[in-house]
DSSP file (Angstrom, degrees, kcal/mol; ACC not computed):
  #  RESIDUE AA STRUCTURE BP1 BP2  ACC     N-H-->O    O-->H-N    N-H-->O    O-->H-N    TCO  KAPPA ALPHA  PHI   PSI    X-CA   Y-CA   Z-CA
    1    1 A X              0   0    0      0, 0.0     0, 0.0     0, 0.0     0, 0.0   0.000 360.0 360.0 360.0 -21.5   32.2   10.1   28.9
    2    2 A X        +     0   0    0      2,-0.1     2,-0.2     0, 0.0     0, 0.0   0.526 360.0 116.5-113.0  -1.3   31.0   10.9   25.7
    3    3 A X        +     0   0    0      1,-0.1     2,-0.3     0, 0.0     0, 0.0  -0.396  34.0 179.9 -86.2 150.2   30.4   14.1   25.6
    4    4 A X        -     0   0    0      1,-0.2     2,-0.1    -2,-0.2    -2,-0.1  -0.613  50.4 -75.6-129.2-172.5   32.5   17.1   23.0
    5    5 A X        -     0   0    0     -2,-0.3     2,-1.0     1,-0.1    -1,-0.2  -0.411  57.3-102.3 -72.0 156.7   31.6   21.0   23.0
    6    6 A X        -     0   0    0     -2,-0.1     2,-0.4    20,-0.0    -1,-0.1  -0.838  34.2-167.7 -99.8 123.3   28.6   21.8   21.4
    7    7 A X        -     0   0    0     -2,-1.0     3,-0.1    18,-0.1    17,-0.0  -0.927   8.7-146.7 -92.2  90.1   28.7   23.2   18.4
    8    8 A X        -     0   0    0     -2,-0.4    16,-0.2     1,-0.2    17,-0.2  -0.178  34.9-103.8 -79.4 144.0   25.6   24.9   16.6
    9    9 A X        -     0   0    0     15,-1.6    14,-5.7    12,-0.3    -1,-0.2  -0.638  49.4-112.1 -77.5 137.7   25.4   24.7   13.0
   10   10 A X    >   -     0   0    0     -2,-0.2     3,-0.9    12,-0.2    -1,-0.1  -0.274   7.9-121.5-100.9 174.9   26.4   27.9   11.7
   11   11 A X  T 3  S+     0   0    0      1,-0.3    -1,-0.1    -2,-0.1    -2,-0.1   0.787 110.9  38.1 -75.4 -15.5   24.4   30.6    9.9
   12   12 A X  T 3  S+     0   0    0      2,-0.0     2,-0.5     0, 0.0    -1,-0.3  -0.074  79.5 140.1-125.1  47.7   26.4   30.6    7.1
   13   13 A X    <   -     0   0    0     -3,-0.9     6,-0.2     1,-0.1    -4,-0.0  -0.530  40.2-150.3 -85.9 122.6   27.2   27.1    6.6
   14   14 A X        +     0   0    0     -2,-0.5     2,-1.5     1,-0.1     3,-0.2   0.619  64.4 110.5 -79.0   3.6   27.3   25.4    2.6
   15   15 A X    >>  -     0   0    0      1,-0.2     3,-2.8     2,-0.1     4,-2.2  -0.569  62.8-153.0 -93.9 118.4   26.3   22.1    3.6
   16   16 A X  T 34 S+     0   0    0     -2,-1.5     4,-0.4     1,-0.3    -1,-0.2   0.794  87.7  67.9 -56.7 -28.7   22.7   21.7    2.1
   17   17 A X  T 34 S+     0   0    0     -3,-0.2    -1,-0.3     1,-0.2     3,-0.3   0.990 110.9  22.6 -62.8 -42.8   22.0   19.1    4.9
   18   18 A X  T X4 S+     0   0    0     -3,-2.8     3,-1.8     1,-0.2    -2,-0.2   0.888  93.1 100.0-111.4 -28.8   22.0   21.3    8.1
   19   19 A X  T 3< S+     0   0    0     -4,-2.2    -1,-0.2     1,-0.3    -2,-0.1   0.408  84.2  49.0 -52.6 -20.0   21.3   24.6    6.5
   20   20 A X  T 3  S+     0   0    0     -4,-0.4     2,-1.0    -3,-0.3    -1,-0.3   0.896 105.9  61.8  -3.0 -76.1   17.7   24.4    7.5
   21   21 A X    <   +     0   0    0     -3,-1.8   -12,-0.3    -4,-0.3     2,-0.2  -0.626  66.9 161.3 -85.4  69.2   18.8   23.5   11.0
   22   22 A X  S    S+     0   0    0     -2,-1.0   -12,-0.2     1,-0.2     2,-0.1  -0.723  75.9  27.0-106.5 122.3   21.1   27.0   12.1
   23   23 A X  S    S+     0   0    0    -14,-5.7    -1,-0.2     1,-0.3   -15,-0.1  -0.311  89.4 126.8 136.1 -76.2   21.2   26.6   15.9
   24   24 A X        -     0   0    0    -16,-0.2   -15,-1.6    -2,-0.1    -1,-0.3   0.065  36.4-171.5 -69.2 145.5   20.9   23.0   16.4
   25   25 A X        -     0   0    0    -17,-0.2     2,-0.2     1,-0.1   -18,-0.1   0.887  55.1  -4.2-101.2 -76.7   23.4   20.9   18.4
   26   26 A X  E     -a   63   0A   0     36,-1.1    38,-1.0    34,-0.1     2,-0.5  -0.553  45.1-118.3-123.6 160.7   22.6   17.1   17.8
   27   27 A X  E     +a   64   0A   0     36,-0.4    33,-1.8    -2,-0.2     2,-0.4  -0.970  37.6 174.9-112.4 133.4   20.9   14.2   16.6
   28   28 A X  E     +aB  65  59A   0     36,-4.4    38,-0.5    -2,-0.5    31,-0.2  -0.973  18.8 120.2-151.0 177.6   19.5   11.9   18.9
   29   29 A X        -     0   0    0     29,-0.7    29,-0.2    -2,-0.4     2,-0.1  -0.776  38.3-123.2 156.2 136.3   17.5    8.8   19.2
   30   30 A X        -     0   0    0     -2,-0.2     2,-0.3    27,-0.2    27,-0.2  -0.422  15.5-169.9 -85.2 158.9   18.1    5.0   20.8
   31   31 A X  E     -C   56   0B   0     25,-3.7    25,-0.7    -2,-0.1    23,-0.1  -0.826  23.4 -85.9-172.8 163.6   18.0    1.8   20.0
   32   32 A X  E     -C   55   0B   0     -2,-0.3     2,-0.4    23,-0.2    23,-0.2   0.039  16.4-174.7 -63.3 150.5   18.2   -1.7   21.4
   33   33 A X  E     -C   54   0B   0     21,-2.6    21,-2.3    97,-0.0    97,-0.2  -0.885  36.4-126.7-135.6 105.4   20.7   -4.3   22.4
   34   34 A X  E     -C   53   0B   0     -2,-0.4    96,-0.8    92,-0.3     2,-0.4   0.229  30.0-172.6 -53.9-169.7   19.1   -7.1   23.3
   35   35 A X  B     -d  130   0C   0     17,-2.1     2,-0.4    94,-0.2    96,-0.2  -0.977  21.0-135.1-160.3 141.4   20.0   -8.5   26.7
   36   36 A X        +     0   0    0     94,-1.1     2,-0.4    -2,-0.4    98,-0.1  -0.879  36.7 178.7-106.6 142.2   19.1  -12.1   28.8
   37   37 A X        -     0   0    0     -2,-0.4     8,-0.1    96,-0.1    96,-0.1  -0.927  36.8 -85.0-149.5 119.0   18.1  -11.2   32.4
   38   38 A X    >   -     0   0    0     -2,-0.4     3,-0.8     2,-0.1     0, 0.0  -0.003  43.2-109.0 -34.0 151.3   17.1  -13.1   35.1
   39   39 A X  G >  S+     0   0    0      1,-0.3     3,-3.1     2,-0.2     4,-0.1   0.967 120.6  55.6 -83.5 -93.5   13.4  -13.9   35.2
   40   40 A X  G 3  S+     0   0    0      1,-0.3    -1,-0.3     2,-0.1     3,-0.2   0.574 110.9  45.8 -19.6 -41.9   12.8  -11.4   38.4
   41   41 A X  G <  S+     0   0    0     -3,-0.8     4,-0.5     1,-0.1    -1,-0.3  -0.083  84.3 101.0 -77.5  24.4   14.5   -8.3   36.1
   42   42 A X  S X> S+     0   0    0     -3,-3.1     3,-2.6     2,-0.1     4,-2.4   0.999  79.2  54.3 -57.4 -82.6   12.1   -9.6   33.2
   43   43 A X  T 34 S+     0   0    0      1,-0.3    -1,-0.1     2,-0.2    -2,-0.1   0.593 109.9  45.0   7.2 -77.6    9.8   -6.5   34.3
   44   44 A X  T 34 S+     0   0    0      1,-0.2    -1,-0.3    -4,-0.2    -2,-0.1   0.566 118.6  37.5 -56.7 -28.8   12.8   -3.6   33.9
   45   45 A X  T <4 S+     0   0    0     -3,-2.6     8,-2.1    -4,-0.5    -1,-0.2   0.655  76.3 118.3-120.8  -5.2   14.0   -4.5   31.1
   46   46 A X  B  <  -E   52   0D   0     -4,-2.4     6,-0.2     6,-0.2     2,-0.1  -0.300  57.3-138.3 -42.9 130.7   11.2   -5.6   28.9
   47   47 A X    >   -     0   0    0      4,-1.5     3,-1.3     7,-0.1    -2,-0.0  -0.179  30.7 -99.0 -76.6-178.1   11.1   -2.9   25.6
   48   48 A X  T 3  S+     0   0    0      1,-0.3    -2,-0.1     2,-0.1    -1,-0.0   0.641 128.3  60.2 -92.3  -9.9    8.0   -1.6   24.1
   49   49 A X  T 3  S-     0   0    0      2,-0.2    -1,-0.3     0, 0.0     3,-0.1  -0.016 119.0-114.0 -59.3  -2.9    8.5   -4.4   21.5
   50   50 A X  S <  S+     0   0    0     -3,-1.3     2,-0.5     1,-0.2    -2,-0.1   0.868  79.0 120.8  39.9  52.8    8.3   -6.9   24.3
   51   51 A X        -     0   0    0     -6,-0.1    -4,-1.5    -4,-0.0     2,-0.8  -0.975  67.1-113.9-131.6 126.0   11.7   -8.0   24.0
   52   52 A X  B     +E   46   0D   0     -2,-0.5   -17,-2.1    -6,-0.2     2,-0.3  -0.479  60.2 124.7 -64.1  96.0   14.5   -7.7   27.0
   53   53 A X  E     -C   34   0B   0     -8,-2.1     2,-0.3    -2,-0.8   -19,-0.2  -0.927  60.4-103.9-148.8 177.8   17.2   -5.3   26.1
   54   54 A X  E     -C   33   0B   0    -21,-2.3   -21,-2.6    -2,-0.3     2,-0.4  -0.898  41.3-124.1-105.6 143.9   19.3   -1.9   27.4
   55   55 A X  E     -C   32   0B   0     -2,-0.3     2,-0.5   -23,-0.2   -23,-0.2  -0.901  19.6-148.9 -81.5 106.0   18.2    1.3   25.5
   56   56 A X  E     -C   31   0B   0    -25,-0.7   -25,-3.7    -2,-0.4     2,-0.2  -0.868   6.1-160.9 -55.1 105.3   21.0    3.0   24.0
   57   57 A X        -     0   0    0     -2,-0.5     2,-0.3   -27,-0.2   -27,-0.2  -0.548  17.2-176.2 -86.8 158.2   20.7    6.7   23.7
   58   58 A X        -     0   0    0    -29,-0.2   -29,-0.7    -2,-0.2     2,-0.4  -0.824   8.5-157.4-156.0 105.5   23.2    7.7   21.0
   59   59 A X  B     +B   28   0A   0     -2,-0.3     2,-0.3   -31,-0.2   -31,-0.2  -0.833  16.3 173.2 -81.1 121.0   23.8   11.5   20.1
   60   60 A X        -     0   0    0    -33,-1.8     2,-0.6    -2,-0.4    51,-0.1  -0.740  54.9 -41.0-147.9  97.0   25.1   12.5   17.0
   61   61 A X  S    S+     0   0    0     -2,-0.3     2,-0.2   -35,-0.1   -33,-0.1  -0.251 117.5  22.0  43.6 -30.9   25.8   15.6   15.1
   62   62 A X  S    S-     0   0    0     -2,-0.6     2,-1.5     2,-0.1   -36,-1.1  -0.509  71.8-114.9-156.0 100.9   22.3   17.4   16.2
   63   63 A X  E     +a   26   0A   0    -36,-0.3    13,-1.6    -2,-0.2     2,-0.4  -0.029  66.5 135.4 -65.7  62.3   19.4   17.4   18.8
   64   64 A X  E     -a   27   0A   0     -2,-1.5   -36,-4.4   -38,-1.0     2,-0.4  -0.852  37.3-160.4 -93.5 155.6   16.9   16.3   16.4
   65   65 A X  E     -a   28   0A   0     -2,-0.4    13,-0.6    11,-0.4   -36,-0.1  -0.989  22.3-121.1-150.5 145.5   14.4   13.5   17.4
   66   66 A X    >   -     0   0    0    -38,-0.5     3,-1.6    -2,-0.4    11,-0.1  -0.069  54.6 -87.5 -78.8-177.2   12.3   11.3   15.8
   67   67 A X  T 3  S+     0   0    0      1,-0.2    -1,-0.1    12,-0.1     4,-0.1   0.770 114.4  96.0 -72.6 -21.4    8.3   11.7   16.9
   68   68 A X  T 3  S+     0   0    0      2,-0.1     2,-0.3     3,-0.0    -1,-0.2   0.622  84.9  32.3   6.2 -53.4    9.7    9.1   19.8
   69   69 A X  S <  S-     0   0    0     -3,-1.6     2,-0.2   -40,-0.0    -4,-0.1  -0.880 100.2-103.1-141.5 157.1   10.3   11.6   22.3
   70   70 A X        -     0   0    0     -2,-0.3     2,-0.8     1,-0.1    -2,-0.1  -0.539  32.6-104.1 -95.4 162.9    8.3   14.8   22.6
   71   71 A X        +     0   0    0     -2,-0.2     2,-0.1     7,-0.1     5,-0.1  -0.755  55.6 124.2-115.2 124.1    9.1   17.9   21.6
   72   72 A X    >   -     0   0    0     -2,-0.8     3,-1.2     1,-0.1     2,-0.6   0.042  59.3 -18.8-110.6-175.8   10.2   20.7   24.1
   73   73 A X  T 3  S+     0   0    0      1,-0.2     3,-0.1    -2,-0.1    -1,-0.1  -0.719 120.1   8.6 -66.7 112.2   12.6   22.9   24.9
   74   74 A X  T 3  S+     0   0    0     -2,-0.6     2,-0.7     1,-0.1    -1,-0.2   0.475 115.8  83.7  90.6   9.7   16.2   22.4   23.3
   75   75 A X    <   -     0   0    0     -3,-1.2     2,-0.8     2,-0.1   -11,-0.1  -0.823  64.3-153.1-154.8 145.5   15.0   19.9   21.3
   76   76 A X        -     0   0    0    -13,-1.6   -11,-0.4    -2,-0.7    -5,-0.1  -0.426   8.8-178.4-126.3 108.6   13.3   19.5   18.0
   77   77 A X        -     0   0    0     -2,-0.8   -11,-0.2     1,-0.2     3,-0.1  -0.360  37.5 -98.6-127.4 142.5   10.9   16.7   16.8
   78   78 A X        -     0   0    0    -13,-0.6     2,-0.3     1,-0.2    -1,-0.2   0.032  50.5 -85.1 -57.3-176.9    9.2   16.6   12.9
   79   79 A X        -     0   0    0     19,-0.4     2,-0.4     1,-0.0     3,-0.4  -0.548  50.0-134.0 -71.8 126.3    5.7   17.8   12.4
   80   80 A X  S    S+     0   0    0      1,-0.3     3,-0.1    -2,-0.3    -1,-0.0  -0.712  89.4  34.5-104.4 158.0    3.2   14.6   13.2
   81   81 A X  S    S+     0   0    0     -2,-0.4    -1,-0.3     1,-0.4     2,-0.3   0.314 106.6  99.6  85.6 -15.4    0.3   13.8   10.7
   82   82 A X  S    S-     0   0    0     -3,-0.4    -1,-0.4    16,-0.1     2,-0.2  -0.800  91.1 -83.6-111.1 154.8    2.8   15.0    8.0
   83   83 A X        +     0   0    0     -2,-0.3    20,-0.2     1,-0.1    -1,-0.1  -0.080  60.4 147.9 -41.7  94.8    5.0   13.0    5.6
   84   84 A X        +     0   0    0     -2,-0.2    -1,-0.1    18,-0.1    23,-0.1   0.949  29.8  96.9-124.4 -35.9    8.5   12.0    7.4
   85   85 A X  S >  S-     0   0    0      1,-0.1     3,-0.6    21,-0.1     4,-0.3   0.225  72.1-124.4 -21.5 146.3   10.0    8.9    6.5
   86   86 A X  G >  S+     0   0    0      1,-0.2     3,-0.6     2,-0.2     4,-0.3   0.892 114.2  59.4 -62.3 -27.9   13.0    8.6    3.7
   87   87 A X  G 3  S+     0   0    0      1,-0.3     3,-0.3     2,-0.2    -1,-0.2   0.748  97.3  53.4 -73.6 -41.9   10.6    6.3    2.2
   88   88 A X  G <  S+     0   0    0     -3,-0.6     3,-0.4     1,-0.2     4,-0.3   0.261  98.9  65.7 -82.9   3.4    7.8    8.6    1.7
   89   89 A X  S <  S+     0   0    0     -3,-0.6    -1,-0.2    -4,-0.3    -2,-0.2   0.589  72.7  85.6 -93.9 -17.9    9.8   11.0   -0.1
   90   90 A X  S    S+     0   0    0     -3,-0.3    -1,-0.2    -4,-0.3     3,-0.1   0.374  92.2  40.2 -78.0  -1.8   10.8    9.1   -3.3
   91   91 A X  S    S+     0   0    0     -3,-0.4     2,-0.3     1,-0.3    -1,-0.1   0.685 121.2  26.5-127.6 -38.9    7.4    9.9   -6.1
   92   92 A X        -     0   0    0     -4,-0.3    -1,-0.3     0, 0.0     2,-0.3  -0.849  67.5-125.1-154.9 159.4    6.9   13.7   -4.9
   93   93 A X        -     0   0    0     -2,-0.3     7,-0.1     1,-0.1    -3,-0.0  -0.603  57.6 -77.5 -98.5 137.7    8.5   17.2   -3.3
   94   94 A X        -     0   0    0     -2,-0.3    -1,-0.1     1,-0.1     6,-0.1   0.059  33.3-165.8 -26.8 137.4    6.8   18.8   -0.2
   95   95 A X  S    S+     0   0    0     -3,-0.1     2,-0.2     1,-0.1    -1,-0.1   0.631  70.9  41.8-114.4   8.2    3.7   20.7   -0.8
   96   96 A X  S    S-     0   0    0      1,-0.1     3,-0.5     0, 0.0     4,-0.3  -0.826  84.7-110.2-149.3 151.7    3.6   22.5    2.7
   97   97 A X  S  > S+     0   0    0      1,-0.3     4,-1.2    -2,-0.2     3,-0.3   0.836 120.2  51.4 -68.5 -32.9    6.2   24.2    5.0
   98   98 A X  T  4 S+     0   0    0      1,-0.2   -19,-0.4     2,-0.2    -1,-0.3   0.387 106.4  51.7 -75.9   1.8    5.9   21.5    7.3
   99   99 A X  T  > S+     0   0    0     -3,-0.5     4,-0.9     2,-0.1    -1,-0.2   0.386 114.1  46.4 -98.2  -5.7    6.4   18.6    4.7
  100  100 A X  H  > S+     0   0    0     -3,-0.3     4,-1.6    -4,-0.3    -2,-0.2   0.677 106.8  51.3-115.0 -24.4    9.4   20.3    3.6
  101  101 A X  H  X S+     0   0    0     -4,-1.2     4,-2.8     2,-0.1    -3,-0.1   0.744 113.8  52.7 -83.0 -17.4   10.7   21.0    7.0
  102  102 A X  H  > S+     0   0    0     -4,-0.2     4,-2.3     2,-0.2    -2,-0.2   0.944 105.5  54.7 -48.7 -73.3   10.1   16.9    7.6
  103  103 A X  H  X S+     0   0    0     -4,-0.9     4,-1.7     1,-0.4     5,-0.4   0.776 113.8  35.4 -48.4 -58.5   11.9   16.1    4.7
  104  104 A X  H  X S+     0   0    0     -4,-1.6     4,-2.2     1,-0.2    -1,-0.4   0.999 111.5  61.8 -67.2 -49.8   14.8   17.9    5.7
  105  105 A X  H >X S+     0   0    0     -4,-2.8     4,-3.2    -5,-0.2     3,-0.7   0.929 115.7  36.9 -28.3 -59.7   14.3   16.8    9.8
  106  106 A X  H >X S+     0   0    0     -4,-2.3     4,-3.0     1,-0.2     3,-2.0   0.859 110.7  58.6 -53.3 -64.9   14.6   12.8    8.6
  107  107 A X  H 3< S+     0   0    0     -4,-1.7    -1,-0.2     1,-0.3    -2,-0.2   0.587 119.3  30.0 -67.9 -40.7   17.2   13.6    6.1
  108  108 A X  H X< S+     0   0    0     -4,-2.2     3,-0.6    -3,-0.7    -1,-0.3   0.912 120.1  50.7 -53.5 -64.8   19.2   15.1    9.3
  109  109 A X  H XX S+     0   0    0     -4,-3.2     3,-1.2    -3,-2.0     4,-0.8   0.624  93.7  75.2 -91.2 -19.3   18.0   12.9   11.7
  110  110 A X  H 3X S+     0   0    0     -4,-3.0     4,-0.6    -5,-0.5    -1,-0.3   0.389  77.5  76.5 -51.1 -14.2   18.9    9.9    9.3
  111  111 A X  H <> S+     0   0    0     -3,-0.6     4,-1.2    -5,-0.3    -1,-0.2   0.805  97.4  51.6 -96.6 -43.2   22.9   10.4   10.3
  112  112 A X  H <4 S+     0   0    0     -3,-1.2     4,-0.2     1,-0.2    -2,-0.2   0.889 108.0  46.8 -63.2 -30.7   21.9    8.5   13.8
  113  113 A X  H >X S+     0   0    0     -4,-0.8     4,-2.9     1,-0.2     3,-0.9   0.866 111.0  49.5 -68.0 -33.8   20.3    5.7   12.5
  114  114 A X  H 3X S+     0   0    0     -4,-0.6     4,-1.3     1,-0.3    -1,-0.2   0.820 113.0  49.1 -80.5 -28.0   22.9    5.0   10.1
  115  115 A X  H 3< S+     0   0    0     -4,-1.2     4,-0.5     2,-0.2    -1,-0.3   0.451 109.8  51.1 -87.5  -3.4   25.7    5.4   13.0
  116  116 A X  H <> S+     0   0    0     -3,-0.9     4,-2.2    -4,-0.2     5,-0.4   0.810 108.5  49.5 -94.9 -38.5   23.7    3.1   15.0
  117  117 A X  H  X S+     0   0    0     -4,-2.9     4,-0.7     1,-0.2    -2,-0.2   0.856 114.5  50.6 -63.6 -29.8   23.5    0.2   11.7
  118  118 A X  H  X S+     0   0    0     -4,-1.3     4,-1.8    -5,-0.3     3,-0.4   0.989 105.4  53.6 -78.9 -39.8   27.5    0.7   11.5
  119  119 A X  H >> S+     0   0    0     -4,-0.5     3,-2.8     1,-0.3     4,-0.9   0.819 115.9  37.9 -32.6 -82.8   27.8    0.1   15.3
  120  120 A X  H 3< S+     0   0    0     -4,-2.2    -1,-0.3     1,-0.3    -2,-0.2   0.496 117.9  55.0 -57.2 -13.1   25.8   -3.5   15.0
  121  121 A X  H 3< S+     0   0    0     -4,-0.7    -1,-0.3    -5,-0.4    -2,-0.2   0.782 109.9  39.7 -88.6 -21.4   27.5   -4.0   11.9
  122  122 A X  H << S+     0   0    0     -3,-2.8     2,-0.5    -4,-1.8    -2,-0.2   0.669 120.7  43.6 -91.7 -29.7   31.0   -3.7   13.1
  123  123 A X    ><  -     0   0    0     -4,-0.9     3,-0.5    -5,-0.4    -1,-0.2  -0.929  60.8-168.7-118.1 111.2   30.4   -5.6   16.5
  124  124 A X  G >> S+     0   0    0     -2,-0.5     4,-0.8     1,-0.2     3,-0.8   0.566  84.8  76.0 -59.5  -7.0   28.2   -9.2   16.6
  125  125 A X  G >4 S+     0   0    0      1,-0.2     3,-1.2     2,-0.1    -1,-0.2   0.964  95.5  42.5 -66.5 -40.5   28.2   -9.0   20.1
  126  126 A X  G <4 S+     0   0    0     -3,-0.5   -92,-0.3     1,-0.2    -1,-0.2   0.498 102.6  68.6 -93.9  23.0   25.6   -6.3   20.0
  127  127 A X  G <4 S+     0   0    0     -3,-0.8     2,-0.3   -94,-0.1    -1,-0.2   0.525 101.2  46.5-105.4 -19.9   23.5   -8.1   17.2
  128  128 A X  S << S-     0   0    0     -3,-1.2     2,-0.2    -4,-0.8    -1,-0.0  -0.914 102.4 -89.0-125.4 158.1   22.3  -11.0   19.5
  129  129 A X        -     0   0    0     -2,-0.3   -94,-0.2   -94,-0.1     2,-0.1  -0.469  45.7-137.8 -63.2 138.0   21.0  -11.0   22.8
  130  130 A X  B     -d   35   0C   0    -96,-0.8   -94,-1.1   -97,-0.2     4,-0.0  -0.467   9.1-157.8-103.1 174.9   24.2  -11.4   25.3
  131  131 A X        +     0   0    0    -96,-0.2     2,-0.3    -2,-0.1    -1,-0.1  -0.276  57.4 117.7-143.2  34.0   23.9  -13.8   28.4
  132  132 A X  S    S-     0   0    0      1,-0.1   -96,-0.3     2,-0.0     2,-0.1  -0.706  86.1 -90.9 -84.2 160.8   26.9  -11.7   30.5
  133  133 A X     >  -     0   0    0     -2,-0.3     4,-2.1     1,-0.1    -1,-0.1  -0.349  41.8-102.7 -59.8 150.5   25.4  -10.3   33.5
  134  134 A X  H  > S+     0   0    0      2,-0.2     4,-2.0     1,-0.2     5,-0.2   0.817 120.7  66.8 -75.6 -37.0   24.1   -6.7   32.8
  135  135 A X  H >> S+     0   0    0      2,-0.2     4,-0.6     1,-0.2     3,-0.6   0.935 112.3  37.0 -34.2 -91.9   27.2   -5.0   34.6
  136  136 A X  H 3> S+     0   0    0      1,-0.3     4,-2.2     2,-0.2    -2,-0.2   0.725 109.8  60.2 -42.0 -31.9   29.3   -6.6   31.5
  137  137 A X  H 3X S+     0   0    0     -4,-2.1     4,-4.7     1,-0.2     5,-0.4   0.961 103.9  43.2 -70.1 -63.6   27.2   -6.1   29.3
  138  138 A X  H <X S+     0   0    0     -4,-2.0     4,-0.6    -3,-0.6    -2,-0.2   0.631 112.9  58.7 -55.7  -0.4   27.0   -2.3   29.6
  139  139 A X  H  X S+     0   0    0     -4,-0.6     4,-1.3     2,-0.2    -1,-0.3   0.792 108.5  43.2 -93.4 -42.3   30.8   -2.5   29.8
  140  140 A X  H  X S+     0   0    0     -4,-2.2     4,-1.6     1,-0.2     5,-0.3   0.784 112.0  57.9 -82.9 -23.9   30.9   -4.3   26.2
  141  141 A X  H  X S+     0   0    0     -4,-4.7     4,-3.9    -5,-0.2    -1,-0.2   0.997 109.3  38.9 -52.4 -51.6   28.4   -1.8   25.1
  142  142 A X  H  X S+     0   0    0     -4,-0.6     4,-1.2    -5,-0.4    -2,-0.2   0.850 120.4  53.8 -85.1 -23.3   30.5    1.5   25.9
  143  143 A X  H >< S+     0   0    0     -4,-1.3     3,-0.9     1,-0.2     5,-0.4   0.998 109.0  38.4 -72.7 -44.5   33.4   -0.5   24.7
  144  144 A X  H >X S+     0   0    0     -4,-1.6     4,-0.9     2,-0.2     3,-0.6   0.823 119.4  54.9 -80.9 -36.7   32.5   -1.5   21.4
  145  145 A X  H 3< S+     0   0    0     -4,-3.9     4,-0.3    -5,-0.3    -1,-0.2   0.790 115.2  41.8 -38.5 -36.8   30.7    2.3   21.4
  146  146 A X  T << S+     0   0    0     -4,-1.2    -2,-0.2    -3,-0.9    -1,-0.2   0.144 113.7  46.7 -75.3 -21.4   34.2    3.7   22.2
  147  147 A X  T <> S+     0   0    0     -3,-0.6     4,-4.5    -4,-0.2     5,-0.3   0.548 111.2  55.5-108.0 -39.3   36.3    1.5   19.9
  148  148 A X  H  X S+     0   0    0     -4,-0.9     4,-2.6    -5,-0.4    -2,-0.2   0.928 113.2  45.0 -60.6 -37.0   33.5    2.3   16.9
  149  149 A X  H  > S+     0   0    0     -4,-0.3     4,-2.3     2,-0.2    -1,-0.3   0.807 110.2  47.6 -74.2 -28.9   34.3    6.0   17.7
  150  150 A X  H  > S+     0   0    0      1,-0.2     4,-2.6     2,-0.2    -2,-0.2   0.922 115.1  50.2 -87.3 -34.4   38.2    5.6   17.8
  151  151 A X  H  X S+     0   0    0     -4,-4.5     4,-2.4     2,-0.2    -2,-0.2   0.972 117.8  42.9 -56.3 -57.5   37.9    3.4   14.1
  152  152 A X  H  < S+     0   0    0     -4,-2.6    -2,-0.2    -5,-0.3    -1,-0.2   0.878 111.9  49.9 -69.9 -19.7   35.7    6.4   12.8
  153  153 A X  H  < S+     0   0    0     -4,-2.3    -1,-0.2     1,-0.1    -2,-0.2   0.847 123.5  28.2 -80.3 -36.6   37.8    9.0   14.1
  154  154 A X  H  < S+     0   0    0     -4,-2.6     2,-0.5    -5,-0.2    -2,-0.1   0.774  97.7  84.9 -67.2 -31.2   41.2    7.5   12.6
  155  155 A X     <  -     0   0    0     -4,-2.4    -1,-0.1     1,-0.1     4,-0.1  -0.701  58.0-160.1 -95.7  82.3   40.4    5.7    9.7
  156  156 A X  S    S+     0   0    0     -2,-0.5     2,-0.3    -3,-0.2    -1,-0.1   0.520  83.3  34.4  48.7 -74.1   40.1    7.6    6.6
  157  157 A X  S    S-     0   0    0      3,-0.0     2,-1.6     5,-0.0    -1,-0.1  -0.951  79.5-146.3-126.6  99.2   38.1    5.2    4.7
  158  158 A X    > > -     0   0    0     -2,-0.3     3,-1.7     1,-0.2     5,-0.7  -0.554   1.7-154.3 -94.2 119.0   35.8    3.5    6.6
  159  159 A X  T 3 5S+     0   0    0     -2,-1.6     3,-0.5     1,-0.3    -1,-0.2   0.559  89.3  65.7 -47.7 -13.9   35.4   -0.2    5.2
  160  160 A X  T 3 5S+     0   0    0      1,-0.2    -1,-0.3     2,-0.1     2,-0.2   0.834 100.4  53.0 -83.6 -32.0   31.9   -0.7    6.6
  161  161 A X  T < 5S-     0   0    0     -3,-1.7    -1,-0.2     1,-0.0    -2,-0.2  -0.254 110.9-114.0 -99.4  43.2   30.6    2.0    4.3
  162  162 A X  T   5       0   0    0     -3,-0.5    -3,-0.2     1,-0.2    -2,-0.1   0.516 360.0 360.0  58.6  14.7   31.8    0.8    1.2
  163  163 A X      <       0   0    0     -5,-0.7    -1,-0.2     0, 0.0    -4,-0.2   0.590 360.0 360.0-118.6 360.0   34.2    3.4    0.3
């Protein structure tokens, strides 16, 4: 339903963000919407946070992945034990090829998170846990996913991102 052509970032591409990444398809990475569920589907739907919600996979410009999900074939996950947060990045510059290919991975991989905060910023439904039955619920996810896309793909300017 959600899916476009893939498209690899190309080799000769000026945009300083992906030029590192020549190749790469996507970004991807989840994140919760909490959910109320009958005491017997407690089990299924408990998160690793011990909170009841559906996992939202969300793809988005490039198959990068946070340390999350392992890394394989087709898909390409930072360096662990080295510096990857946005956070860590702010007093000093890489000092290794693998801190500098972090730097750029978050810096990338940073474009999902940020489409995931406009989502839950644009819709309140998906900001509290809903108490629809989980059929309806995953129907007001993909809508309010679907509606978020048709506002970003039409509007210009979008009003959630200050501009």
């Amino acid at each position: 339903m959600f899916l476009v052509p893939a498209e690899s970032v190309d080799e000769n591409t000026l945009d300083p963000r992906w030029a590192k990444f020549q190749g790469c398809l996507r970004a991807l990475d989840g994140t919760y919407i909490d959910v109320h569920v009958p005491s017997v589907d407690k089990g299924r739907y408990r998160n690793r946070k011990g909170h009841c919600s559906v996992n939202v996979l969300g793809v988005c410009n490039y198959y990068l992945r946070d340390n999350g999900y392992p890394n394989c074939e087709g898909f390409l996950t930072p360096y662990k034990g080295v510096r990857y947060h946005l956070s860590e990045w702010s007093s000093r510059q890489p000092q290794t090829y693998q801190e500098y290919f972090n730097m750029k991975h978050t810096r990338v991989r940073n474009v999902i998170e940020r489409a995931f905060g406009l989502l839950k910023m644009r819709w309140a439904i998906l900001r509290s846990p809903s108490w629809y039955l989980i059929k309806t619920t995953n129907k007001i996810i993909v809508a309010c996913c679907l509606l978020h896309k048709y506002i970003r793909r039409e509007m210009v300017v979008d009003p959630l991102e200050g501009g």
